[in-house]
N, C-alpha and C positions, 0 to 999 in steps of 0.2 A: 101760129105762124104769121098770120095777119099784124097780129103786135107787131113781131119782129119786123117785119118788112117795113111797118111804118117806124120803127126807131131806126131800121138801118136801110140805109138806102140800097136793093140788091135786085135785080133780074130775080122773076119769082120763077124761071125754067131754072134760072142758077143752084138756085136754094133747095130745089126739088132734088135737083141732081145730087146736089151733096150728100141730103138726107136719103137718098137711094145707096148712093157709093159706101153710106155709113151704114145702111143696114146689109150691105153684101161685107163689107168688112168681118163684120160682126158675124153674119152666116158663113163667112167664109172658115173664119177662126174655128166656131163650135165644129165646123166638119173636120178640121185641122185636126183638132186635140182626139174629136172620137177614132180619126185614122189612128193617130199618136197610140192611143190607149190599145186598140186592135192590135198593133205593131209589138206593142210591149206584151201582149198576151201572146202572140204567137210565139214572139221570143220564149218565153215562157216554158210553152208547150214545147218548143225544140229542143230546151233545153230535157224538159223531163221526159221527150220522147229518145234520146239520146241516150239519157242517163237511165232507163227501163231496166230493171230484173224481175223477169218472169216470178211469181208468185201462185199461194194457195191460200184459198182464205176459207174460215171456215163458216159455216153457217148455224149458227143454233136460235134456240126456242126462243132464246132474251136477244135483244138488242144492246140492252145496257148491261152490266155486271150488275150483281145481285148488293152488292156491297164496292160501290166503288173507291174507297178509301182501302179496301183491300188491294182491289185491281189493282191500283196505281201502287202500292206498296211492293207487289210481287208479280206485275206486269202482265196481266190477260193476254194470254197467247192467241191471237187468232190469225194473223196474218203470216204467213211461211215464206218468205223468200229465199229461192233459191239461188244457189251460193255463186251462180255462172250465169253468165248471158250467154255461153256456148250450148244451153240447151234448145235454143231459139236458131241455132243451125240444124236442127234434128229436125227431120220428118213430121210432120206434124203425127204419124200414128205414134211413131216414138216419144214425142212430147207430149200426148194423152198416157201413153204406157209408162213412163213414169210420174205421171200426176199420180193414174190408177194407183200405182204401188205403194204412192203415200201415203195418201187415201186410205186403204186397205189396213197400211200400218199406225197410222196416225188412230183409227176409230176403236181400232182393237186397242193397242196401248193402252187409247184412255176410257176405254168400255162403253164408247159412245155417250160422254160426259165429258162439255169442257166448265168443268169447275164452277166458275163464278158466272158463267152466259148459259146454264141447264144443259138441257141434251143436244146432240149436235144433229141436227139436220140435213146437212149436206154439206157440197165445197163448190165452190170458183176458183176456176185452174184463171188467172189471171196472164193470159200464153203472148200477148204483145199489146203496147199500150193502149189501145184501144178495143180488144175484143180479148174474151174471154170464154171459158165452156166451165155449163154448169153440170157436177159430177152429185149422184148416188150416193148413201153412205156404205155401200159396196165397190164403189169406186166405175162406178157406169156411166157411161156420157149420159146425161139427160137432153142436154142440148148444147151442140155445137158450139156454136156461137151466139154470143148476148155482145152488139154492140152498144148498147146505152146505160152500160150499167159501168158505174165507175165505184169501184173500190177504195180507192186511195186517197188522200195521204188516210192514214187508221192514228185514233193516239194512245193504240196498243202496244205494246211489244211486237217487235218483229225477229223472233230468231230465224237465225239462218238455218237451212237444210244443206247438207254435203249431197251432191248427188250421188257419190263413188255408193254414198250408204243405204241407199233407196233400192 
């Protein structure tokens, strides 16, 4: 700064201030963009809190498929979406009572083996975008609500479930 001042002739309160005004520019901006970025995530989430269909997901022994070039050939089923956002006007015992029934039928169907992920351990009734209740492989509430546990997106298959058929 001293250089400068002696190649240019300038009030050295002047000079201060510039190089002050230029670092709140400069702070000013990064806050800018981090809002920016904030703004586009909540976007985001409005959107996909919008676009929600209740789901069942299922829990087994593996995390991974056993053979993933199978998975992906013939689609690891874990994730269950159900086929209405109208279950989510239901009572919440009503919206447990047919998770239960899925549950119930989903373990038996497949003998308490989902294929390619070992034995199935349990479900996550995934009941509104944010909170979920974790079910039994008899189809028991274990616990109400889990809000920190996020599910989604899965790069499973997701077939749908009919409710009429539950």
């Amino acid at each position: 700064m001293k250089k400068l001042i002696a190649v240019i002739p300038v009030i050295p309160a002047l000079l201060q201030l510039a190089i002050s005004t230029t670092k709140f520019e400069i702070e000013q901006n990064r806050i800018i963009n981090n809002l920016n970025q904030i703004i586009q995530q909540l976007k985001i989430e409005n959107t996909q809190r919008k676009n929600f269909i209740p789901f069942i997901y299922r829990k087994t022994e593996l995390s991974l498929p056993q053979s993933i070039t199978v998975a992906a050939l013939l689609g690891g089923s874990m994730k269950f979406e159900l086929q209405s956002r109208d279950i989510m006007n239901l009572s919440l015992d009503d919206q447990l009572k047919i998770a239960s029934g899925f549950i119930i039928k989903d373990y038996a169907k497949n003998k308490g083996e989902s294929h390619l992920f070992g034995k199935i351990t349990g479900y996550y009734f995934q009941r509104q975008y944010d909170i979920c209740s974790e079910f039994d492989i008899y189809g028991n509430v274990i616990k109400l609500e889990i809000s920190d546990l996020k599910l989604y997106p899965t790069p499973f298959a997701r077939p749908y479930i009919n409710l009429n058929n539950i």
